[in-house]
N, C-alpha and C positions, 0 to 999 in steps of 0.2 A: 174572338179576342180572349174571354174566358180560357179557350183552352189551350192558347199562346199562352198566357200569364202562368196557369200551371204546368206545361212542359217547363217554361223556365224556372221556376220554382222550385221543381222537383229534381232538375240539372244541378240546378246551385247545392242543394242541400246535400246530391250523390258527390259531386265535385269536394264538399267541407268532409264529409264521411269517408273518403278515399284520402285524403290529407292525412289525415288525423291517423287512419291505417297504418298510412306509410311510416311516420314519424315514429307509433308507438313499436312499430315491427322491427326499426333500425336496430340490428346487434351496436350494444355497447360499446366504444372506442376501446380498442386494445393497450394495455398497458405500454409504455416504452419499454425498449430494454436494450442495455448497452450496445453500440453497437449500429446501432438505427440511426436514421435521419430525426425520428422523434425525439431522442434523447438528446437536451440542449441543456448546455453546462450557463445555468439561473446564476445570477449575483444572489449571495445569500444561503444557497440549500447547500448545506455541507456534504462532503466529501464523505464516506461512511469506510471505513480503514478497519478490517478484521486483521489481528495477528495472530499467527499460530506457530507454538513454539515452547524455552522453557525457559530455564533461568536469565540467560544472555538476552533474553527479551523483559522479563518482567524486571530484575535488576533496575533498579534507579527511577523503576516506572519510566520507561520507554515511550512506551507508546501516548502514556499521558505527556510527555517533553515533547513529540514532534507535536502533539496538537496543539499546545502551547503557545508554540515556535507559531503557526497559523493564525494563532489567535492575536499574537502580541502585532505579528506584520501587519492584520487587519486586511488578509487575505480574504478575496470576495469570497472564497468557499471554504472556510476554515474545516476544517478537520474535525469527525465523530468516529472515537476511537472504541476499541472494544478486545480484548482479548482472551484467547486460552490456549493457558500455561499452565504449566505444574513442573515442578524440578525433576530433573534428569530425564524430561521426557524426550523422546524421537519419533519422529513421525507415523513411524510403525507404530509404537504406545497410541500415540493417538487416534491413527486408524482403529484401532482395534477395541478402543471403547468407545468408540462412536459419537463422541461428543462434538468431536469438530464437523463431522456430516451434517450434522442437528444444525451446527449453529450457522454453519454456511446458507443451509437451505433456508434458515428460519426469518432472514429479509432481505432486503436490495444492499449487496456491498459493491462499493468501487473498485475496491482493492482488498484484495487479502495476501496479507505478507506470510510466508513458507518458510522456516525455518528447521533444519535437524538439530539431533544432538551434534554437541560441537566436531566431536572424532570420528562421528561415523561416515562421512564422506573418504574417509582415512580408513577405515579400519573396516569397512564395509561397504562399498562406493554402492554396487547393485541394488543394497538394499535402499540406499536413500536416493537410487533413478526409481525403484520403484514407486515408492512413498510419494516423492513430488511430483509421480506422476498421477498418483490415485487424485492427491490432493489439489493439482491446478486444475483437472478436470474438473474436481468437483465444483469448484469456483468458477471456471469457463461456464458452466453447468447451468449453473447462478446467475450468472449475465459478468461478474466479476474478471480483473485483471488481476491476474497472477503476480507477485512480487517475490522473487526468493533472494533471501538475507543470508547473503555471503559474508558468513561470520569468521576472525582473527586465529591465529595458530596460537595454541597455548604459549605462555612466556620462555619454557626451557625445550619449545621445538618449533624454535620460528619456522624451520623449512618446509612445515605441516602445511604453509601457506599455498604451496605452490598445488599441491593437491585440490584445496578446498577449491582457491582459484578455476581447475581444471572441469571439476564436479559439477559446480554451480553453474560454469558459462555454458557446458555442452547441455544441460540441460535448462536453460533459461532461452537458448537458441533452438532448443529441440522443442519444448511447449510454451514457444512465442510467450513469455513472460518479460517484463520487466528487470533488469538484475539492480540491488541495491549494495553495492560493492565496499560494503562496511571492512571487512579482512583488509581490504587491498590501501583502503585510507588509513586504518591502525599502522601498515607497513610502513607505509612515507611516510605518519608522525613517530614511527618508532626510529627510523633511518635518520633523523636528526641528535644534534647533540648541543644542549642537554637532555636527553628525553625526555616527553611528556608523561608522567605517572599517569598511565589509561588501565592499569592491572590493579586491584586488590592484592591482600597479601598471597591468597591460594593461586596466583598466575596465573587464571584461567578467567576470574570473572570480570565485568567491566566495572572503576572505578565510577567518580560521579562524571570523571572527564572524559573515561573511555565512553560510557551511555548518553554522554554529550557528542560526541566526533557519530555515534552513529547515529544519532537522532538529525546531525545536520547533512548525514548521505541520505536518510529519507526525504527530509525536507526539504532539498534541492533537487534530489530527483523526482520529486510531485510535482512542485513546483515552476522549476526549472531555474532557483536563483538563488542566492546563498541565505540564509537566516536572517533575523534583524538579530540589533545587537542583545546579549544576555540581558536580565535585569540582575540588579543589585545580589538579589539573593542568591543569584546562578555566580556571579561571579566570587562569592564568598564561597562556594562549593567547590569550583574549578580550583582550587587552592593557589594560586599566581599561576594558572596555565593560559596562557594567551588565547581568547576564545579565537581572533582573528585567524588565527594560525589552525585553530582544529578545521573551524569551515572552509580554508584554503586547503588543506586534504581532503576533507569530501569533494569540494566541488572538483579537486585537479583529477580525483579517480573517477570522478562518472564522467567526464570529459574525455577520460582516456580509452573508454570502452566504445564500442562497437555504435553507432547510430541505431539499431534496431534495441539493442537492450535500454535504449534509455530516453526511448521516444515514447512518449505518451499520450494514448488513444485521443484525439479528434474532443473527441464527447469529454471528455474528465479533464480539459485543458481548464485551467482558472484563466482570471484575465490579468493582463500582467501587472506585476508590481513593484517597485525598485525597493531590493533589499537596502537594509540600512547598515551599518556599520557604526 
């Protein structure tokens, strides 16, 4: 009997020591990363939005309006914004000082939006297939979804549009990107009469209405729904520009595009929300 009692004794306490092995030995759960079944789009954890780019971005503070625009809808995944910009830069600039590498790699982004100088899809097409392409890699790289911002033809060469248009889709179709078809919404609001004042006086950069019309093509194409209404002070700024009217050219241009450029990954869906008006 004695030596029944400590065989089992001695079982039970190999069986606690062999537990305890196992558990301390388990390698750590691996981080999610976009893309995965692990990666589940939480009420609450924001959206993380790198832009990279230059004046036509940082202008009117851009990127701080679409998160805004998230924040006002009371979107379960409002928007965390961040960018870099510097004037006159193009992508090349930025490759080559290497800050946008840095800041890619430097945490988890959802999206990083890709923008050139505004002429060089025009006056250099080669060099900005390159560039977007160094730089969505590096973002794919990252776990990130590429966005490239199809920016407007300066004021005295509308026709520039049809170029940018050409640049941006074959290469938004080439590295499964997102396209945010800001140019092609300025088009429609500019094809109206009276037209909208979206230009400053230099014809090139966006007023507070222009940085408004493309704040509401990001924020429908994240989204998938039009803006809620302006507040008081945005509508002081729009100077009697009818906001209704600029968010009806975003939304009519990314409806008009391709279903793969303007479908958004599984994982980075929010849950839905009825814009307001």
């Amino acid at each position: 009997m004695r030596i029944s009692m400590r065989r089992i004794l001695l079982a039970w306490m190999l069986g606690v020591a062999a537990v305890g092995q196992a558990v301390a030995g388990d390698p750590p759960t691996a981080q999610p990363v976009i893309g995965t079944a692990a990666q589940s789009a939480l009420p609450g954890q924001p959206l993380s939005v790198l832009f990279v780019g230059n004046s036509y971005t940082f202008y009117n503070d851009l990127p701080q309006m679409v998160r805004q625009m998230s924040v006002e809808a009371a979107q379960p995944r409002p928007l965390q914004v961040r960018d870099v910009t510097f004037g006159g830069a193009s992508l090349q600039a930025h490759w080559q000082r290497g800050e946008v590498q840095k800041v890619i790699a430097s945490q988890h982004w959802d999206y990083v939006v890709i923008q050139d100088f505004s002429t060089m899809p025009v006056d250099d097409p080669d060099l900005t297939r390159e560039y977007v392409r160094h730089v969505a890699a590096a973002a794919r790289k990252a776990g990130a979804q590429p966005i490239l911002y199809l920016t407007w033809a300066r004021k005295a060469k509308p026709a520039m549009q049809d170029q940018l248009d050409s640049v941006y889709t074959e290469l938004a179709n080439e590295t499964h990107a997102l396209l945010a078809p800001v140019g092609q919404a300025w088009k429609r609001a500019l094809a109206v009469s009276p037209q909208p004042n979206l230009f400053i006086e230099d014809g090139s950069h966006p007023s507070y209405a222009g940085s408004y019309l493309a704040a509401s093509v990001f924020y429908s194409l994240i989204y998938g729904v039009q803006p809620p209404a302006p507040s008081a002070e945005q509508l002081v700024k729009l100077d009697h520009t009818k906001p209704g009217d600029l968010q009806g050219y975003a939304w009519s241009s990314i409806q008009a595009q391709d279903l793969a450029l303007r479908t958004v990954p599984q994982e980075l869906r929010s849950l839905p929300v009825t814009a307001t008006r």
